[in-house]
C-alpha positions in Angstrom: -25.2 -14.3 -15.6 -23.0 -11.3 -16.3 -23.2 -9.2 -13.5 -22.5 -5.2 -14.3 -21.6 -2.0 -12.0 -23.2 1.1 -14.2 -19.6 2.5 -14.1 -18.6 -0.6 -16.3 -21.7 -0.1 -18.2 -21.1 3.6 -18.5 -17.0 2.9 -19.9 -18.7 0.2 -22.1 -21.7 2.3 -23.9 -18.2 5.1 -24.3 -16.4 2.3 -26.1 -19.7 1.6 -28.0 -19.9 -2.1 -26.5 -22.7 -4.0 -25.7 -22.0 -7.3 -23.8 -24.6 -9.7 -23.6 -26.0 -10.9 -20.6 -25.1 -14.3 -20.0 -21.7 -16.2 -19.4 -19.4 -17.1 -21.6 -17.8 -14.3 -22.9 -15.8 -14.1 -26.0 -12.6 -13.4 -25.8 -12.4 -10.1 -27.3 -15.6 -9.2 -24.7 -13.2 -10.5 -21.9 -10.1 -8.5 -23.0 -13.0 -5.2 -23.7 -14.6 -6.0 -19.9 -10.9 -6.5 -18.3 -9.8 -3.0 -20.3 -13.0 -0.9 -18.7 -12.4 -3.3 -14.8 -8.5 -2.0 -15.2 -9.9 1.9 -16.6 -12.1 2.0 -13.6 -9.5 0.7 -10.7 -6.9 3.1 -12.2 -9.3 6.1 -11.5 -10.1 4.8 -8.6 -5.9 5.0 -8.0 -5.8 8.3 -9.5 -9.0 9.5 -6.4 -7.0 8.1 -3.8 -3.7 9.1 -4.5 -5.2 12.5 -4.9 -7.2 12.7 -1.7 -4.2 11.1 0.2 -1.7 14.2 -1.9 -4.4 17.0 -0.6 -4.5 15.3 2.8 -0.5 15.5 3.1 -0.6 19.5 1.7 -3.2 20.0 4.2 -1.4 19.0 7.1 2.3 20.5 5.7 0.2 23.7 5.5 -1.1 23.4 8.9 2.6 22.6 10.6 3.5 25.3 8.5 1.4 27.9 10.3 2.4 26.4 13.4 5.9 27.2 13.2 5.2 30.4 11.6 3.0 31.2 14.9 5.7 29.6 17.2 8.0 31.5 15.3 6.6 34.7 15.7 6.1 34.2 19.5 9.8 33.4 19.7 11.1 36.7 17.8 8.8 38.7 20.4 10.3 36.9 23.1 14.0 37.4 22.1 13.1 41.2 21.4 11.9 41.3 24.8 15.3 39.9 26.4 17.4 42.0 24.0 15.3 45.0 25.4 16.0 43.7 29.0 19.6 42.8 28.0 20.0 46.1 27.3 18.5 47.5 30.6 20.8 45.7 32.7 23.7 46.4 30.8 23.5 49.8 31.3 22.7 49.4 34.5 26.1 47.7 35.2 27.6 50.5 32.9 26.5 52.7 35.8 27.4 51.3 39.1 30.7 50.6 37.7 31.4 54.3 36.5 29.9 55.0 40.0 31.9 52.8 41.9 35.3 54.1 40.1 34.7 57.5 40.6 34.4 56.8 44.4 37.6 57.3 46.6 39.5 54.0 48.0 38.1 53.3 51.3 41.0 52.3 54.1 40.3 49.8 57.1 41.7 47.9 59.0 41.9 43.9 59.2 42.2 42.1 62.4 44.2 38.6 62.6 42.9 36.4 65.0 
């Protein structure tokens, strides 16, 4: 006995085919049934591939914001030191125009 899915039957009443019930099959029933079988696995193909193509955009777009948030954390960072940076620089801008403007000290160094 011919066993059906309803998908088959569904691609089969579209193609306006009825098969009969039992076994054997012609062979233009064989080549209509293996058309609708390969019709059904290549959707099935086309459902994956498009589940696995969302599942890959998903997860780019979710590294994406990563590094966009890592990013951001890194530019706040470097502000930061460049703020500092700056600080200390002008710091060392003014003990050195402090220590130049001081007279030379004179001592005296002992041998032993």
């Amino acid at each position: 006995q011919l066993r059906l899915t309803e998908e088959e039957k569904r691609l089969l009443a579209l193609e306006g085919v009825t098969l009969p019930g039992a076994l054997p099959l012609t062979q233009a029933e064989e080549r209509l049934l293996k058309k609708v079988r390969r019709k059904i696995r290549n959707k099935q193909s086309a459902q994956d591939s498009r589940r696995r193509k969302k599942e890959y955009l998903d997860g780019l777009e979710s590294r994406a914001a990563a590094c966009s948030a890592l990013n951001q954390e890194l530019r706040k960072k470097v502000q930061e030191l460049e703020k500092s940076n700056g600080s200390l620089l002008r710091q060392l801008q003014a003990l050195i125009k402090e220590t130049s403007t001081k007279p030379a000290q004179t001592g005296t160094c002992v041998l032993v």
